[in-house]
TINU-385449 format. One record per residue: x, y, z of N, C-alpha, C in turn. Coordinates in steps of 0.2 Angstrom, whole numbers, plus 5000, padded with zeros to 4 digits. Example, Ala and Ser with C-alpha at 12.3 -4.5 7.8 and 13.67 -1.06 7.14 Angstrom:
// TINU-385449
506649725039506249785039506649845039506449895035506849955036506450005039
END
This chain:
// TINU-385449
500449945000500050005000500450065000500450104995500750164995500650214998501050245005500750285009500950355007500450385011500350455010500850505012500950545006501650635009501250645014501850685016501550725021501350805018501550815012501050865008500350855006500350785005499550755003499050765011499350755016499050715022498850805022499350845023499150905025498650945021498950965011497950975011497550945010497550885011496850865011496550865018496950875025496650905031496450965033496951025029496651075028496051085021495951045019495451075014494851065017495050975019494350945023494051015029494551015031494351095037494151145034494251165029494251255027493451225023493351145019492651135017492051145022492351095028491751095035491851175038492151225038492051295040491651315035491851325026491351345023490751315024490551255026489651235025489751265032489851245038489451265043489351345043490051385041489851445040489251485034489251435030488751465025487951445027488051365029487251365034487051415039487551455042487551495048487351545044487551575041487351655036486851645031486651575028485951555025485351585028485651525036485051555041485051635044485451655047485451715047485151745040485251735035485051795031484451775029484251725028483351685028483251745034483351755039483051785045483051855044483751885043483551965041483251965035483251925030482951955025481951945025481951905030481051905034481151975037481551995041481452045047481252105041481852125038482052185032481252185028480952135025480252125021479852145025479852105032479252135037479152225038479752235039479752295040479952325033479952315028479852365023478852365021478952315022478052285020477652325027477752335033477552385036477652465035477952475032478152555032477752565028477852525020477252545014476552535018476452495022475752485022475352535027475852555032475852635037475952695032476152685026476252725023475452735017475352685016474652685012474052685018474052675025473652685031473252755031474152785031474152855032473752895028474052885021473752925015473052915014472552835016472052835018471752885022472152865029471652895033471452965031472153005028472153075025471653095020471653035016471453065012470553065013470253015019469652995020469453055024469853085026469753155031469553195026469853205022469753255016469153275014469153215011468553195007467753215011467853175019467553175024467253265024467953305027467753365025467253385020467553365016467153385009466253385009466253325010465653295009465153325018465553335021465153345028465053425025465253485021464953525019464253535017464253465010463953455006463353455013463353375016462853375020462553415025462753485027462653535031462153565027462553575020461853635015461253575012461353495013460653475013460153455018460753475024460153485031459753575028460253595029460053655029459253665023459553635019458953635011458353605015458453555018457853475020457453555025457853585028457253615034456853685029457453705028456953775023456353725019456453675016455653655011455253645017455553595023455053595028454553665031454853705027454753795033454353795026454153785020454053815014453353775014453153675016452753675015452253655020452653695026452253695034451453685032451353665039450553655038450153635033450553615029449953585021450053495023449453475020449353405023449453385016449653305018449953255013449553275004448953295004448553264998448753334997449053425001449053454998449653484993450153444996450853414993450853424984450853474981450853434975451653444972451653394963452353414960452553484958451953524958452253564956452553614959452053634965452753654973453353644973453553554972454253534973454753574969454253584961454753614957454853664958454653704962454553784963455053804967455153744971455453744977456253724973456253674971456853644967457253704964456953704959457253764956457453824960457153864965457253894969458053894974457953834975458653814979459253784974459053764969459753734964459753664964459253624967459153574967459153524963459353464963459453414956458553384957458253384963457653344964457453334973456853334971456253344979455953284979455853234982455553174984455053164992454453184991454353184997453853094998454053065004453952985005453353005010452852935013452552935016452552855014452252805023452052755022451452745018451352675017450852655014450352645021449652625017449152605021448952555026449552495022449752425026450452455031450652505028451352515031451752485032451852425027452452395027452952435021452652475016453252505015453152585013453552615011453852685009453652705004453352735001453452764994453352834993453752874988453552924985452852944984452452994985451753024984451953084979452453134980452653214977453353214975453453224969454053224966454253264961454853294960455053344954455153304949455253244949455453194943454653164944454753144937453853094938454153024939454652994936455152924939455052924946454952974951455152974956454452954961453952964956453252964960453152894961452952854967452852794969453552744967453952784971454552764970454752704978454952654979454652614986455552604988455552634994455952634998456052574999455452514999455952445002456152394997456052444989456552394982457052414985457152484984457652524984458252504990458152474994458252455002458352495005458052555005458252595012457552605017457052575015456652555018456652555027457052535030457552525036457652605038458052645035458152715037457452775036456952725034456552775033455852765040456152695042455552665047456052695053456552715053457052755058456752805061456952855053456452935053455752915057455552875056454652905056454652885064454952825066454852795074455252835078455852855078456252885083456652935081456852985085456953055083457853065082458253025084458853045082458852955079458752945071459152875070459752855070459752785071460452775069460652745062460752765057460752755053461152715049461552665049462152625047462352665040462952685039463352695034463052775031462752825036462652885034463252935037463052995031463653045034463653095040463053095040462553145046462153115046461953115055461253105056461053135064460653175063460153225068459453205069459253245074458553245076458353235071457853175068457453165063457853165055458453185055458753185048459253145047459553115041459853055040460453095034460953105032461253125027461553065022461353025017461853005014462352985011462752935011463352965005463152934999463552974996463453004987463352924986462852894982462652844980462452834973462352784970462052774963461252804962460852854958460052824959460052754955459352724961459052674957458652684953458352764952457652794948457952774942458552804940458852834934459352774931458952734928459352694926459352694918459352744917459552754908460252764907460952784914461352784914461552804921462252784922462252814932462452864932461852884936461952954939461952944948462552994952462852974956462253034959462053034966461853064969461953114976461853144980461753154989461053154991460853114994460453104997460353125005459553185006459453195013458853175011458553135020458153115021457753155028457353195028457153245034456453215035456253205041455453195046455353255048454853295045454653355049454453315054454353345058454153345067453153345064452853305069452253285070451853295061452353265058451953255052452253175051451853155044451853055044452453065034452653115034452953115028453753125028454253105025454953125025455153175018455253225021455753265013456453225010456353235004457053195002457353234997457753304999458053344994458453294992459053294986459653284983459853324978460453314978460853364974461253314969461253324964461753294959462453294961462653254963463553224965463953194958463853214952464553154948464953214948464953264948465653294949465953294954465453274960465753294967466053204969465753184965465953084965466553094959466553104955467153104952467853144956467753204956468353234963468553194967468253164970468253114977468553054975468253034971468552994966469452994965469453054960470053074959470553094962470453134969471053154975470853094979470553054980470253014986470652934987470552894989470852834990471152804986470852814979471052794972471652824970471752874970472352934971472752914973472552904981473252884983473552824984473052784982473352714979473852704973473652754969473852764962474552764964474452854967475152864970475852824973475652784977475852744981476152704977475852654973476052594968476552664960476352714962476852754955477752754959477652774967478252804968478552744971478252674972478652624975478652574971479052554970479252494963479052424967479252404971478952344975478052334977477952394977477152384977476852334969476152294968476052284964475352294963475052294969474252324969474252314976473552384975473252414982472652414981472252404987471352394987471252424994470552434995470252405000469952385002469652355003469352295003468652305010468152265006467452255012467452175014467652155018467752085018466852055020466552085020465652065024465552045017465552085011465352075005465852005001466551975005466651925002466251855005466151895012465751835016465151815010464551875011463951885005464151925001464351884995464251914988463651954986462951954989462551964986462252044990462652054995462752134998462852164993463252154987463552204982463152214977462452174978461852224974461552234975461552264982461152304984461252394983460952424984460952514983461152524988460852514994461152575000461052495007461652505011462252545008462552505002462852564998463352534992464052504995463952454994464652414997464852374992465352364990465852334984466352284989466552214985467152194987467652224988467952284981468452314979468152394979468252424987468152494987468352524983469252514983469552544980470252514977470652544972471152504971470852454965471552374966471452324962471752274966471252214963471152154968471352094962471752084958471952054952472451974954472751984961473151934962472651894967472051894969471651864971471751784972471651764977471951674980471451644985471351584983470951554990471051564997471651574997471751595004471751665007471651695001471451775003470851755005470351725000469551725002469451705008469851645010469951615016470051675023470351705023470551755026469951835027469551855021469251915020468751885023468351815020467851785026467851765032468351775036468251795043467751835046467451815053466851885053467351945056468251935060468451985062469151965058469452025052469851995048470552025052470951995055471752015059472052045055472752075058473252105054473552025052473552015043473851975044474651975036474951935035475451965029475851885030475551845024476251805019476351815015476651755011477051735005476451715000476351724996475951694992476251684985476451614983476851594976476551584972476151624967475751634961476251604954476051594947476451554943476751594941476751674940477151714936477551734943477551774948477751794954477851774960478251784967477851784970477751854975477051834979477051904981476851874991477251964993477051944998476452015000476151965002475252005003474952045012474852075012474652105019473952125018473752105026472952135027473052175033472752245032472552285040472052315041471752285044471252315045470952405045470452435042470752505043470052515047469452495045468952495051468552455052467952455056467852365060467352345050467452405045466952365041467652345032468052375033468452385028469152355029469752345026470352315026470652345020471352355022471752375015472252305014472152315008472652255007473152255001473752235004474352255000474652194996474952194989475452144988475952184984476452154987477052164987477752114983477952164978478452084974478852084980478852024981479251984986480051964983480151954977480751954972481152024975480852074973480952154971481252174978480852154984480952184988481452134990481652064992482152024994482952024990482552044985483152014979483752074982483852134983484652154986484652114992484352124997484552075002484952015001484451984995484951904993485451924990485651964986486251984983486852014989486452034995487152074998487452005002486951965001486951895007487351835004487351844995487751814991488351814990488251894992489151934990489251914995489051905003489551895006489651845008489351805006489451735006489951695001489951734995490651724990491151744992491251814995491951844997491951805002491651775009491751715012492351645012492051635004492151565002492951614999492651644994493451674990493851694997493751705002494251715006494651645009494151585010494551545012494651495006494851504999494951494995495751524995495551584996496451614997496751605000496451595006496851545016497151505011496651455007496851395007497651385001497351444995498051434991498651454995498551505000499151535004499451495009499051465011499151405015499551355013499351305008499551285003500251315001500451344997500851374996501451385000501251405004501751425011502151335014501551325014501751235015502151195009501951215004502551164997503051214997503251255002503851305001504351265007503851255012504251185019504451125018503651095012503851055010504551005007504651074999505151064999505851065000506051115006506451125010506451035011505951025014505950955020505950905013505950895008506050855004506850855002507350925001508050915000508250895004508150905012508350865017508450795016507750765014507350685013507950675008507950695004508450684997509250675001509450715004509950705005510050655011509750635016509550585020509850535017509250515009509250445006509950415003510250495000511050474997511350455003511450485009511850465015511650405016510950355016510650295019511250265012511150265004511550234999512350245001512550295003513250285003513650365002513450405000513550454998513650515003514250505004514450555009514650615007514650634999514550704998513950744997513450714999512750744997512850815001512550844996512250925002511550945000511450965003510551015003510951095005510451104999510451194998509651214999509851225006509051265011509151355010508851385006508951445009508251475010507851465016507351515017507251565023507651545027508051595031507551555040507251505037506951465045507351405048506951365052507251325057507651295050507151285045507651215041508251225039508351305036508951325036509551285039509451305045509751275047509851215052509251185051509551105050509751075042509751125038510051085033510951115034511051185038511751175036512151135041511651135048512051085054512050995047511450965045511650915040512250905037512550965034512950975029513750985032513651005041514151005041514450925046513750905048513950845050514150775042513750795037513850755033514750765031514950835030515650835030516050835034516050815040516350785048516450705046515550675042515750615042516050565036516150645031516650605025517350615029517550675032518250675033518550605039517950585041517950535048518150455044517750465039517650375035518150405027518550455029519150465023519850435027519950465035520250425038520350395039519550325042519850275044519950225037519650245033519950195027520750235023520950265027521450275026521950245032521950245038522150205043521950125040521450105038521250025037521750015031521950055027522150045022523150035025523350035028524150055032523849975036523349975038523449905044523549865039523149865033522949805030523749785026524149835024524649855022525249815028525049835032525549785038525349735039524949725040524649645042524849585038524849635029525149585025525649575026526249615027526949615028527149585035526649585040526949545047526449475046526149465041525649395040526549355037526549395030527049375026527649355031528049405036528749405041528349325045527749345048527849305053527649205050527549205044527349125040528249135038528749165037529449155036529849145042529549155048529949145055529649095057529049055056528649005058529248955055529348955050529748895046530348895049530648935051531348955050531348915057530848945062530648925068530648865071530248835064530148745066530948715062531248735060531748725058532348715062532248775067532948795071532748715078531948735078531748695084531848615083531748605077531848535074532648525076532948545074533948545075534148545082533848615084533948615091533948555095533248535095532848475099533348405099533448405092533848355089534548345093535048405092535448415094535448415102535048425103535048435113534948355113534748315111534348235113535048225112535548235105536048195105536548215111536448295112537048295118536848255124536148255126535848215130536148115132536048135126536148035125536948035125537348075123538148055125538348075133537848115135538048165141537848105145537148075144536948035149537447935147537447955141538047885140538947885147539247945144539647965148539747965155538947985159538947975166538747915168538447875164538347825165538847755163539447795159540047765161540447765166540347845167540647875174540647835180539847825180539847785186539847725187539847685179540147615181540747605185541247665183541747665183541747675191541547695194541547735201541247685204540647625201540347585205540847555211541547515209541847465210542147525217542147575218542447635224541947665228541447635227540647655230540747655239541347595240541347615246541747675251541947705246542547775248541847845247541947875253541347915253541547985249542047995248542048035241541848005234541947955234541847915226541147915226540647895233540147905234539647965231540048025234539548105235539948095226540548065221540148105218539748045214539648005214539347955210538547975214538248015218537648065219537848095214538248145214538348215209538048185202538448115200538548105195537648115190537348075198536548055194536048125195536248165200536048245201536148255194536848255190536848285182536548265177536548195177536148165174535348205172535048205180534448235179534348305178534648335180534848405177534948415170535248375165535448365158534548355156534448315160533848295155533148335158533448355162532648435162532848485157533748485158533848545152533648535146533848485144533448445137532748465136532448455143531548435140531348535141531848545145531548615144531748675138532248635135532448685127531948655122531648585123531148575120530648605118530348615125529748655127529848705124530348745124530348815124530148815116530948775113530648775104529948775103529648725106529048705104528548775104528548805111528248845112528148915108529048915106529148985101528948955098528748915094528348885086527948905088527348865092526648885094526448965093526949005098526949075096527149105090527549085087527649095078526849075075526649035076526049005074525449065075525249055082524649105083524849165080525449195080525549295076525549285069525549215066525649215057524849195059524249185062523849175062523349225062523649265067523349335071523349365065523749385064524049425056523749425051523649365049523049325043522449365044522249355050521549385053521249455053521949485054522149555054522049575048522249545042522349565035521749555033521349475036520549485032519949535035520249565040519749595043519949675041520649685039520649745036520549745027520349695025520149685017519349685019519149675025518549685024517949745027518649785030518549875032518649905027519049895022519049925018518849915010518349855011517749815005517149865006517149875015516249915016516549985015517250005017517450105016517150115008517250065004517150054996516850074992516150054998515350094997515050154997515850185003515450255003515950304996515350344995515650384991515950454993516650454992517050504998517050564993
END
């Protein structure tokens, strides 16, 4: 199995690591930015919609203004005709009074109501318009505000601009008379006091419904969705009429699903939501096939709701762009850790690899190798201590194979002396030994003549001591004999071991200087 550098071993555990930082770090900053990019939404999505709040509410004030004029001069109108047809009783009522009276004050039309005989409902008896005569307050559905007037003296009227002691003011609404084309109206409803009939001036409103129109909600919707490029539509919405659809055709009150504005991204889950009886502040995601959008509901009074959509792209998209950018200079930054890192390390590496190189030659034999480190760190100088121990250890193993080389030189030469004294040795010992037996044998022949000779005087105590002496010499001769023997022998034996030792000497320096051989000096 081929094992691994230690250049391998390192980037791939630095890479492994700078990998496991970038994901954890990038999950971390996902989440994070999935998070600010909800907060930054939510609160741009509340600003525009406090911003479209506002212009509403403003601009309902306005309008209000306006219109509460209006309704002041049809109070004011509803009591002068009462002051005009004081005291005349119902049948003396006729149209052409009203018109007298019409024209007089600049009136669009005079309507005077009275119940019926069964009294369930309302109708016209006296009118400037002939469409208006037996005109029935309960087709019409105001039926309800007219049973108001006639039983109680301040009604309460749902969805009127004014309403006082006996009068009702209200807003500008479609006629249902006049249906050859819509024409928008103001309508007051006035109960003289202790009579059984209502005055109904109105005044012609399409210019005044058109103005209102065009400074009014719609305006500022307009507005809103001109100066904000995230905006995609504004409404406001009646949620009772999504509950009943069939509220939206009725005449009074006139209630629309879409007060105002445009309702075009419309979703299940909106309807879900507007059909509540109480609709919350509420605001998601909603992922349409072309878009997506995020949507807001606020309520603006207990009967209306404004609702906003919002590109949700448009508004998110720099956020995910600054949360991309930094998430790529992130990554490009440990990209550059990593080439720098990298980098820095095949610059140690290599250092540490001409050390390794010069190692291997010294493991082979090469006592001249050198490494050339120049980076000015530790390795530096472990390579120049290498290089000065590498040359200590050529000049150490140049010596001793130069001394091994003189022994071997002598060894031969005392091998050589010491096998020509070995011979010479056993030669001289051979003669010698020889030579001493033969003096031996005449030396011991002689005193053994001696003493024959002396036997026959054995009794004279001189001839005696010496015929002792004679064999004392005897024995004497023949230790001298056995000890020149010995010695010959033993100077051979020692001749022998030094031409041995020598031999030994020579093969052991033939064989210091067989291994010197390998090293390269």
């Amino acid at each position: 199995m081929r094992s691994k550098t230690l250049r391998g071993q390192f980037l791939i555990r630095i890479l492994s690591i700078l990998l496991v930082i970038a994901v954890l770090s990038g999950t971390v900053q996902l989440y994070l930015m999935n998070d600010q990019i909800v907060k930054q939404t939510n609160l741009q999505a509340d600003a525009v919609a406090s911003n479209v709040l506002r212009g509403v509410n403003e601009t309902e004030l306005a309008t209000k203004t306006i219109e509460h004029q209006i309704d002041l001069k049809l109070v004011a109108y509803s009591k002068h005709i009462a002051d005009l047809i004081k005291n005349k009783e119902k049948n003396e009522i006729t149209n052409e009074d009203l018109v007298e009276i019409k024209d007089e004050l600049g009136l669009a039309g005079i309507t005077i109501f009275s119940e019926t005989g069964s009294k369930d409902d309302i109708v016209g008896f006296a009118a400037t318009e002939p469409q208006e005569v037996g005109f029935s307050l309960k087709e019409a559905g105001f039926l309800e505000i007219g049973k108001l007037l006639l039983e109680k003296g301040a009604p309460n009227v749902p969805g009127a601009t004014f309403t006082d002691d006996n009068i009702a003011v209200l807003p500008i609404a479609q006629s249902a008379s006049h249906t050859d084309k819509p024409t928008f109206f103001k309508y007051a409803y006035y109960h003289v006091p202790n009579t059984k009939y209502i005055i109904n001036p109105y005044i012609e409103a399409n210019e005044v419904y058109d103005y209102i129109e065009e400074v009014g909600i719609a305006a500022t919707i307009n507005q809103v969705i001109k100066e904000n490029d995230v905006v995609e539509e504004i409404a406001v919405l009646t949620p009772k009429v999504f509950a009943d659809p069939s509220l939206e055709n009725k005449i009074y009150p006139p209630l629309k699903k879409v007060e105002a504005g445009t309702f075009k991204y419309q979703s299940k889950k909106d309807e879900d939501i507007l059909t509540k009886s109480n609709v919350p502040k509420t605001n998601y995601i909603d992922r349409l096939e072309e878009k997506k959008l995020y949507k807001i509901f606020v309520p603006l009074d207990e009967n209306r709701v404004i609702y906003l959509a919002l590109d949700y792209g448009e508004m998110s998209g720099p956020l995910y762009r600054h949360s991309i950018i930094l998430i790529i200079s992130g990554l490009m930054s440990l990209i550059a850790l990593f080439l720098l890192t990298a980098r820095f390390f095949n610059v140690i590496y290599e250092s540490i690899q001409k050390i390794i190189n010069q190692m291997n030659l010294l493991e082979a034999g090469d006592l001249t190798a050198q490494s050339e480190v120049k980076d000015g760190t530790e390795l530096q100088k472990l390579s120049q201590s290498t290089n000065r121990m590498v040359d200590k250890l050529n000049t150490l193993v140049s010596d001793t194979q130069e001394q091994a080389s003189k022994t071997q030189r002598l060894s031969v030469m005392l091998e050589e002396e010491a096998s020509n004294s070995v011979e010479k040795m056993y030669e001289l010992s051979t003669e010698a030994t020889m030579k001493s037996r033969d003096q031996l044998f005449e030396i011991n022949s002689f005193l053994d003549e001696l003493s024959d000779a002396l036997e026959s005087y054995k009794d004279n105590e001189q001839v005696l001591s010496v015929i002792e002496k004679v064999e004392q010499m005897k024995q004497l001769a023949n230790e001298r004999t056995a000890s020149t023997t010995n010695m010959t022998i033993t100077l051979s034996d020692l001749l022998k071991s030094l031409h041995g030792q020598s031999s030994e000497l020579s093969d052991i320096s033939n064989t210091l200087l067989e291994s010197m051989s390998k090293f390269k000096l």
